[in-house]
MARMAR-573523 format. One record per residue (C-alpha): x, y, z. Coordinates in steps of 0.5 Angstrom, whole numbers, padded with zeros to 4 digits, always signed. Example, Ala and Ser with C-alpha at 12.3 -4.5 7.8 and 13.67 -1.06 7.14 Angstrom:
! residues 2
+0025-0009+0016;+0027-0002+0014;
//
This chain:
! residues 647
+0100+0206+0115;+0096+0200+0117;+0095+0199+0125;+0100+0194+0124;+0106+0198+0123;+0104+0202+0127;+0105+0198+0134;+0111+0195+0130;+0114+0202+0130;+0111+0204+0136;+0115+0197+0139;+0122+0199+0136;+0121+0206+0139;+0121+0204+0146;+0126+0198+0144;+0130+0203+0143;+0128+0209+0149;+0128+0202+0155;+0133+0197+0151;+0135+0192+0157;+0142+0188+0155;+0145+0182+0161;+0152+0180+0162;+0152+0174+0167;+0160+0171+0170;+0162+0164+0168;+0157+0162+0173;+0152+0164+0172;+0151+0167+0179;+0153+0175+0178;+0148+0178+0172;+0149+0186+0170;+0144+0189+0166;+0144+0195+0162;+0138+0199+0160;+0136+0206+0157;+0131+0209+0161;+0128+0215+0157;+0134+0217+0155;+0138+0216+0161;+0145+0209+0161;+0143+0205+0167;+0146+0198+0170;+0143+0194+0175;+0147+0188+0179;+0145+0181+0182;+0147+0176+0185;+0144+0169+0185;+0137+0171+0184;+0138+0177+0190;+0139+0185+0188;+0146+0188+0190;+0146+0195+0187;+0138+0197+0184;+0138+0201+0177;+0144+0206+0179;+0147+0211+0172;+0152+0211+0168;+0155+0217+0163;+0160+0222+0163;+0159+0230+0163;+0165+0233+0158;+0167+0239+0155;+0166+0237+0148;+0159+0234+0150;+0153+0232+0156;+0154+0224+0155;+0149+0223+0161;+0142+0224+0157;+0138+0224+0150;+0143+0217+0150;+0141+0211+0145;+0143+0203+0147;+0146+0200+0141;+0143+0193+0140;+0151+0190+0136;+0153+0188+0143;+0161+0186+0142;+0162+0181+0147;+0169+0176+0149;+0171+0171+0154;+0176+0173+0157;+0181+0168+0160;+0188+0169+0163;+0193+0166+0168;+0198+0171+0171;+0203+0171+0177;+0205+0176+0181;+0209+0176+0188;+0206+0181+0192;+0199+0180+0191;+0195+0176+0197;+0195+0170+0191;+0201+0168+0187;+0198+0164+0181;+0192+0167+0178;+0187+0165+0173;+0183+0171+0171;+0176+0168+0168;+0171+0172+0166;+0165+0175+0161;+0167+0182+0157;+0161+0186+0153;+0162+0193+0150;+0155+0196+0150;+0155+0203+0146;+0152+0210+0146;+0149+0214+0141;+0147+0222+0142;+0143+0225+0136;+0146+0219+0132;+0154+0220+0133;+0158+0216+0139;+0158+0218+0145;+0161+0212+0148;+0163+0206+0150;+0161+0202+0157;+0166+0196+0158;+0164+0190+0162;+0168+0185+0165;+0164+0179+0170;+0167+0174+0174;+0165+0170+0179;+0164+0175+0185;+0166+0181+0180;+0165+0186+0176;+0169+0192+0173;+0167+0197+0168;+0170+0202+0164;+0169+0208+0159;+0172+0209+0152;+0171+0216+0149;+0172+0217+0142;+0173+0223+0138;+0167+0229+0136;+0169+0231+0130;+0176+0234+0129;+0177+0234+0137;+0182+0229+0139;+0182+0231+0148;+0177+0233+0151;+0176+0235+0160;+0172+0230+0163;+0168+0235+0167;+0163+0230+0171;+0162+0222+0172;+0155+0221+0173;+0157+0214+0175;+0152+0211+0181;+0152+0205+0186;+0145+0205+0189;+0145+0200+0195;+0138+0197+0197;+0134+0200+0202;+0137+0198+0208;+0144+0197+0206;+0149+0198+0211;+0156+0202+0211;+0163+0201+0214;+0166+0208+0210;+0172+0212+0211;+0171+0219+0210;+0175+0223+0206;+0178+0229+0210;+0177+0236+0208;+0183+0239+0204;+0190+0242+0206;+0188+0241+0214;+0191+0236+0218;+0199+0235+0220;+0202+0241+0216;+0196+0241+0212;+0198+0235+0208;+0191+0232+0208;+0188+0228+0205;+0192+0222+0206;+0187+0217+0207;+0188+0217+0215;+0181+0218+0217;+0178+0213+0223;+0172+0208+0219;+0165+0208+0221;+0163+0201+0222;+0155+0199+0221;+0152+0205+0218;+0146+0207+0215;+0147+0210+0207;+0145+0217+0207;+0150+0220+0209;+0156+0224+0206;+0162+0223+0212;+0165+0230+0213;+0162+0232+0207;+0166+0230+0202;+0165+0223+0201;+0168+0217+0202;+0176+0214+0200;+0176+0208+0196;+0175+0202+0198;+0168+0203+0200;+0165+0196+0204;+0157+0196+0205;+0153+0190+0208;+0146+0189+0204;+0142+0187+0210;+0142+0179+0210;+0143+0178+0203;+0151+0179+0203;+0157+0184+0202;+0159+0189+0197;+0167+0192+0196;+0167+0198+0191;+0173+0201+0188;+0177+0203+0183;+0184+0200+0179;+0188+0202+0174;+0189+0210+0176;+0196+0212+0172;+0198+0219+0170;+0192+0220+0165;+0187+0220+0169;+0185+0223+0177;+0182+0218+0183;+0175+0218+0184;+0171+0218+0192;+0164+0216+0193;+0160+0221+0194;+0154+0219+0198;+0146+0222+0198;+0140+0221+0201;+0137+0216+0198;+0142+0211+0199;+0146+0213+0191;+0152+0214+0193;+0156+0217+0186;+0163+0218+0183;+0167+0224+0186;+0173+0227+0183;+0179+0231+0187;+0177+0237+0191;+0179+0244+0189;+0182+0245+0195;+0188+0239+0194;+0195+0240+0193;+0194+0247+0195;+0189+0249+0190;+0194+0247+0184;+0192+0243+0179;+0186+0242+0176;+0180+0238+0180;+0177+0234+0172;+0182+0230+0169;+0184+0230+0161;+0185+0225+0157;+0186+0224+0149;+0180+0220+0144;+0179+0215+0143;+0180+0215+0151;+0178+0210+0157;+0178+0212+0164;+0180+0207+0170;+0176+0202+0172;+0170+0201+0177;+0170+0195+0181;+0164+0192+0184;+0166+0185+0188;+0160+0181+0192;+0160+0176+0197;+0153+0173+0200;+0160+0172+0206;+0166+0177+0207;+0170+0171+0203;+0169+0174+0196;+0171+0180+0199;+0177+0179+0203;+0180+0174+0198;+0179+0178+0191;+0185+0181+0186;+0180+0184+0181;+0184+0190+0183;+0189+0186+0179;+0186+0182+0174;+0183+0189+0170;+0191+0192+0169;+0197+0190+0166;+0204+0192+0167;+0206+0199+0165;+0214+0197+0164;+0219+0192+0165;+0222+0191+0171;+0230+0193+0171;+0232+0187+0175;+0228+0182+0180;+0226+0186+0185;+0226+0182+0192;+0221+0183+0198;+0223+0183+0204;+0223+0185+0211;+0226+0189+0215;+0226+0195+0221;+0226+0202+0223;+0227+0206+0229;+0223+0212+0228;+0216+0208+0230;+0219+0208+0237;+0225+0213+0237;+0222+0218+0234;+0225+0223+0229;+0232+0226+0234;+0235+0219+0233;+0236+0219+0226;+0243+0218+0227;+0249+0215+0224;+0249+0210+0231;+0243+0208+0233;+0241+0207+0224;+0248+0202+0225;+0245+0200+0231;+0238+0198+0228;+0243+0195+0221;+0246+0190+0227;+0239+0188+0230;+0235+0187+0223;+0241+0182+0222;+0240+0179+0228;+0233+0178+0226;+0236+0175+0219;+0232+0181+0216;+0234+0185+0209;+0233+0192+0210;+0232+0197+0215;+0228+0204+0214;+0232+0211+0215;+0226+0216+0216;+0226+0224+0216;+0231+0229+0217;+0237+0223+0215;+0240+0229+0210;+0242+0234+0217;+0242+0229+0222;+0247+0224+0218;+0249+0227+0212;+0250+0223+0205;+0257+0222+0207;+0255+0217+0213;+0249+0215+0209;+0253+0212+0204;+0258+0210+0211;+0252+0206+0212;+0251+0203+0206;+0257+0200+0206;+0256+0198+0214;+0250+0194+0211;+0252+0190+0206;+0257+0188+0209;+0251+0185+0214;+0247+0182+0208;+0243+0189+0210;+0240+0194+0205;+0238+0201+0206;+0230+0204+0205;+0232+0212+0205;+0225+0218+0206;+0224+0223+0202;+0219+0229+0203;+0215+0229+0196;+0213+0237+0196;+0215+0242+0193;+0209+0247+0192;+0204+0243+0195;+0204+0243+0203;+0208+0245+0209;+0211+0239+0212;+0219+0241+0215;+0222+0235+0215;+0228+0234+0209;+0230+0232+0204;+0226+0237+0201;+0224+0238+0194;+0228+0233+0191;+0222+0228+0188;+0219+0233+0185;+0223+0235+0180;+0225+0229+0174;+0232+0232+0173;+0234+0233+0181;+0230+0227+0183;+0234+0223+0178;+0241+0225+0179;+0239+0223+0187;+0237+0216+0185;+0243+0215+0181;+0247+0217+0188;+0242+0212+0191;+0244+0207+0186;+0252+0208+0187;+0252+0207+0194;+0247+0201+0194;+0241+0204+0197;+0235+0198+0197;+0228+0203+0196;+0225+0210+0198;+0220+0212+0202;+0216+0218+0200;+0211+0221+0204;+0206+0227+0204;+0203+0228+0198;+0196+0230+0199;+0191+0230+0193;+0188+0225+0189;+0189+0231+0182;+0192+0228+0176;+0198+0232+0176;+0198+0228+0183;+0198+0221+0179;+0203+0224+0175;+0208+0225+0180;+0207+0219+0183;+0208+0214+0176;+0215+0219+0175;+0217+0218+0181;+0215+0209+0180;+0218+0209+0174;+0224+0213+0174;+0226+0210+0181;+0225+0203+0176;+0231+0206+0172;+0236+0206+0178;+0233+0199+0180;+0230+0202+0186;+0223+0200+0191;+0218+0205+0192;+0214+0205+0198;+0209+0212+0198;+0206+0214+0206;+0201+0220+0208;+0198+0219+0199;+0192+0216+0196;+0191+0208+0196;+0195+0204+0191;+0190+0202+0185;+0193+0196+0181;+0199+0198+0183;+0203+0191+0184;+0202+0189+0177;+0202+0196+0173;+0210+0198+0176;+0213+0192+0177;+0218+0196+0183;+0212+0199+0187;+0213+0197+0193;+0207+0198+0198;+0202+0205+0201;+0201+0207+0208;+0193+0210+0206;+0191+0208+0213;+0191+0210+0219;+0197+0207+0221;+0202+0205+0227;+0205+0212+0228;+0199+0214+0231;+0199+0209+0236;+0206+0212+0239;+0202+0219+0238;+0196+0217+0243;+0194+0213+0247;+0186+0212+0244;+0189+0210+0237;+0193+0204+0242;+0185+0203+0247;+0182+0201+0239;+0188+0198+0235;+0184+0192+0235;+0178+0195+0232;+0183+0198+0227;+0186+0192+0226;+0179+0187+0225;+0177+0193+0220;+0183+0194+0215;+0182+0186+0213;+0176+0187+0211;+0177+0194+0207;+0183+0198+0206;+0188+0191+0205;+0183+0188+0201;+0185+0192+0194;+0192+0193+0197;+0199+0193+0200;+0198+0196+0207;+0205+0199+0209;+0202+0200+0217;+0209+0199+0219;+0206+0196+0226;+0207+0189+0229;+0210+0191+0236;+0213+0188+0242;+0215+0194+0246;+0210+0195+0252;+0211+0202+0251;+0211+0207+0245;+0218+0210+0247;+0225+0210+0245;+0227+0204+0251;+0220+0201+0253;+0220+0205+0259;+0215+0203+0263;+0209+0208+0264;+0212+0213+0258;+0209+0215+0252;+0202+0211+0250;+0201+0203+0252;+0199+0198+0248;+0193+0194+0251;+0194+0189+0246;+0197+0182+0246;+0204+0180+0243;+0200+0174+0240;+0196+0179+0237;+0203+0183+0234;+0205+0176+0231;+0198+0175+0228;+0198+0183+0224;+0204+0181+0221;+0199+0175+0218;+0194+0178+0217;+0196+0186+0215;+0199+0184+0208;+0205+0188+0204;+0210+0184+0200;+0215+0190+0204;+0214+0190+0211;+0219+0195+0217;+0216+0192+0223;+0215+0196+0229;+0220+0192+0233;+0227+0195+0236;+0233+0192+0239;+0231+0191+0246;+0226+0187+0244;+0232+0181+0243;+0232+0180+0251;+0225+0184+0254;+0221+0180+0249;+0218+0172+0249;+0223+0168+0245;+0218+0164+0241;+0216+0171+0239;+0222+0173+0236;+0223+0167+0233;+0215+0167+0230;+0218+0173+0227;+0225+0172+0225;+0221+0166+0220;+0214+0169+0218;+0215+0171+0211;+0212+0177+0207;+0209+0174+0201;+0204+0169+0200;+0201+0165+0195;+0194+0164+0198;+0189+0166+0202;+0182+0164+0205;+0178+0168+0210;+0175+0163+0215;+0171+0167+0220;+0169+0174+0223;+0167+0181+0222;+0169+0188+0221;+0172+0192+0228;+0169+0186+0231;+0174+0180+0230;+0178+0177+0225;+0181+0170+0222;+0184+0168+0216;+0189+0163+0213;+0195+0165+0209;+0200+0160+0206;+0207+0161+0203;+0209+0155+0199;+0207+0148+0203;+0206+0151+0210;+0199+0155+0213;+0199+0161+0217;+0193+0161+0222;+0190+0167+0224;+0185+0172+0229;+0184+0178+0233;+0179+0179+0237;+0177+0186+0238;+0170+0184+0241;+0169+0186+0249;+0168+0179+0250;+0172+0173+0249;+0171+0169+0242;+0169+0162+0242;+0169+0159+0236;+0170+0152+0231;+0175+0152+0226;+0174+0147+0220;+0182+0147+0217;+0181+0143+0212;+0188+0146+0209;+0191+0142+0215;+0191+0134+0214;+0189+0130+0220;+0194+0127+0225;+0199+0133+0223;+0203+0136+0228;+0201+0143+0228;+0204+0149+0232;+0199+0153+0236;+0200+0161+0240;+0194+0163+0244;+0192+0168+0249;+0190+0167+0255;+0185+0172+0259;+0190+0177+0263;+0193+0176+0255;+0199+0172+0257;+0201+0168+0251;+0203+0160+0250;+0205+0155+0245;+0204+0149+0244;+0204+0143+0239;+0197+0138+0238;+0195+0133+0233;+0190+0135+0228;+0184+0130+0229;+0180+0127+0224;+0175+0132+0223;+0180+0138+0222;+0177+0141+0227;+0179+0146+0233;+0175+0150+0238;+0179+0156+0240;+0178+0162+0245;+0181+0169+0243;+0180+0174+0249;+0179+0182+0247;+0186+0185+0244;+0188+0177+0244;+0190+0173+0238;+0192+0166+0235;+0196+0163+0231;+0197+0156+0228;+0202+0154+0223;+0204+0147+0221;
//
């Protein structure tokens, strides 16, 4: 052999040990790179010339092979231009056009497949997935590990929400995804020691920010944590032995040829990219025809200041009555409405309801053998036959949606039981809202009759105690920027009661230190195309009449968004439209008072618009002024205050 053919070889060698292929987005600002390292999948990703995500792993570890080394690149790369429009109702934008660059980049071990790694860029996204394939005659397989990896910069920040440990918390009903955030921290940790619930949001110095997730999670897969390490890696997680009370199994199985869900990666030098994704959306597809066209409404319901002794046949006819007044479409009747109402009132109700242009939302515990929670009715959504002789009851008498809560566990068996209970209550044409359960993961579009997730913690904790009301505000100026970006968020709030009880009983119960303008603004700024507010019947006559009025008219749908200012747990402010009109949007949980100039270029000069401010004791006005020529407007907003401006 000459010396020639020697470095050839020797060229095709380490081709074939460092093969590097890139994959850019329509704009040519997203780059994701894909390497072999000594026998190791990697990826890389950059944004307009700046390192986001530094060399991090990929593979799978199964019970039919270790796909996580000794791999090979192969160099016929498939790649396709993706273009698609699609519209969804209940998602921050109505119309979408779904533009992006595919490649499908395959892996060998000693010569055979091993799998595929699928790539989806666009603009400010990125998602990827695997597809394994048979091994010889072996048509399923357990995936045991997913080595995939995401190592942030040095430097980079965290704003995470740790994952709980397993059947702790109420009645042993965690993890439910209602741990407090930890804001501006540094990579290297791992939360409780159980890593972080999705999504997961990391500022990378001054470069900009990263969202990671994951969409697509059905019935044949389990969904994934970030586990953190020291060096700033953080890795994918599957559920913990311990959920669902031990049942179930912790790796999910799936058949080959076989693909796992999506991760997602959106990147933003400013928080815009972030608030304003649907890449949750644009990487699934409907799962099943809708049964009939299913309506988005808004509604009340008394558990959030009446607590569980007033699920009673007068005080539900009573919120039917105010939920009319306010010209909203349901109302929700929480626990115990099995024993405390019976069926035969609830189909009285029903019938009530109707008669007022007001259908019922009933709660359904989920657990069978999985947690310890009272409250009935009990075992009926476990099992698919019960659960489908009560959906056809609900049906009968007219019932709008369920509720149901306390699930605990992200195993696929888990998954499974969610998209039964999704896709049974479609055959009876009923909504489905699901609370103390895992974050909704491309869920609007893939069941068309899903109708939001709790997956926070939400407003009930504000009646349990008064340091959830000290930082409802932190709260709030967090889950815009993290939990509701992927998401439906049924947080159940936007309160005009004083006080969290049952009459608005001064000095009873926990206090609610923010402002009524900040109610309205939440009810713009926390997105669910269902949403039961938190208000109650008195606040027809203790409340501000321009605030019953803003929220008889503030709609649950919208057909775009634009973030504007702000920053997580400090503030907030972002613009929402619903047809021609724009809803304008802050918070402020800063220990200052927010001065700042807004560009509102969506709202024309010498427009008459419509303005809610805050003053400094947090007493609210309105008022009307003219846009000037600029678009501009200087606002003020003082800690736990808001603004609105609507045109």
């Amino acid at each position: 052999m000459n010396f020639k053919s020697l470095i050839f070889l020797c060229l095709i060698s380490f081709f074939k040990l460092n093969a590097q292929s890139i994959i850019k987005s329509p704009d040519g600002k997203l780059a994701v790179s894909v390497y072999v390292n000594n026998g190791t999948a990697q990826y890389s990703v950059i944004y307009n010339e700046k390192t986001f995500i530094e060399k991090s792993p990929l593979g799978l570890k199964t019970n039919v092979g270790d796909f996580s080394s000794g791999l090979t690149l192969e160099t016929n790369i498939t790649q396709n231009k993706i273009d698609e429009s699609y519209q969804q109702r209940n998602i921050k934008k109505s119309k979408v056009q779904y533009t992006a660059n595919e490649a499908v980049f395959s892996f060998t071990k000693n010569g055979k497949s091993a799998f595929d790694v699928i790539f989806r860029v666009s603009n400010n996204n990125l998602g990827f997935k695997y597809k394994l394939y048979p091994q010889m005659e072996t048509l399923s397989c357990v995936v045991q590990e997913e080595v995939s990896g995401f190592l942030l910069p040095k430097g980079a920040t965290t704003f995470l929400c740790p994952q709980s440990n397993p059947m702790t918390g109420y009645a042993r009903t965690a993890p439910s995804y209602e741990t407090s955030y930890t804001l501006d921290d540094a990579v290297g940790k791992n939360g409780l020691g159980n890593g972080y619930t999705f999504p997961c949001l990391f500022r990378v110095n001054n470069n900009g920010w990263v969202l990671i997730s994951e969409t697509g999670v059905d019935s044949g897969y389990c969904a994934s944590r970030l586990i953190g390490h020291e060096d700033g890696l953080y890795t994918i997680g599957f559920p913990m032995l311990g959920e669902n009370n031990g049942n179930g199994t912790t790796s999910p199985g799936i058949s080959l040829a076989g693909e796992t869900p999506w991760r997602t990666i959106t990147i933003g030098e400013t928080l815009a990219p972030i608030v304003e994704t649907t890449i949750p959306f644009d990487l699934v597809k409907p799962k099943y025809q809708a049964s009939k066209d299913y309506q988005y409404t808004k509604g009340t319901w008394s558990w959030i200041m009446k607590m569980d002794n007033n699920t009673t046949f007068p005080i539900q006819k009573q919120y039917i009555d105010f939920s009319a007044s306010m010209g909203y479409e349901t109302i929700l009747i929480d626990a115990l409405w099995d024993t405390q109402i019976g069926r035969d009132k609830i189909a009285e109700l029903a019938a009530y309801g109707a008669q007022k242009g007001v259908g019922l939302y009933l709660w359904y515990n989920s657990n069978g053998y999985w947690n310890d929670a009272p409250q009935g009715p009990r075992g009926l959504m476990d099992n698919a036959g019960i659960r489908r002789k009560e959906m056809a009851w609900m049906k009968n008498i007219g019932v709008k949606g369920i509720k149901v809560d306390f699930f605990g566990g992200d195993k696929q068996v888990t998954m499974k039981l969610y998209e039964d209970i999704l896709t049974d209550a479609n055959d009876f044409g009923i909504m489905v809202i699901f609370h103390g359960c895992t974050l909704p993961r491309g869920w609007e579009r893939m069941y068309p009759n899903f109708a939001s997730s709790e997956a926070v913690l939400a407003s009930e904790n504000l009646h349990f105690g008064q340091q959830s009301c000290d930082n409802e505000a932190i709260s709030a100026a967090t889950h815009t920027f993290i939990r509701n970006t992927v998401g439906s968020m049924d947080f159940g709030g936007s309160a005009l009661n004083k006080f969290y009880n049952s009459d608005n009983t001064p000095n009873k119960g926990s206090k609610r230190m923010t402002s009524d303008v900040f109610a309205l603004a939440t009810s713009v700024l926390f997105h669910s195309g269902i949403q039961h507010f938190a208000l109650a019947p008195n606040n027809l006559y203790d409340a501000p009449d321009w605030a019953i009025k803003f929220m008889k008219e503030v709609p649950t749908l919208w057909d775009e968004v634009r973030f504007l200012e702000g920053y997580p747990g400090k503030y907030v402010i972002l613009a929402r439209r619903n047809g021609t009109k724009w809803y304008i949007a802050g918070i402020n949980a800063e220990n200052k008072v927010l001065k700042t100039k807004l560009k509102l270029e969506m709202l024309a000069s010498g427009m008459e618009v419509k303005c809610y401010t805050d003053d400094e004791h947090l007493n609210g006005n309105v008022s009307t002024f003219k846009m000037d020529r600029n678009q501009e407007v200087e606002i003020k907003i003082p800690r736990n205050g808001g603004i609105l401006i609507t045109n």
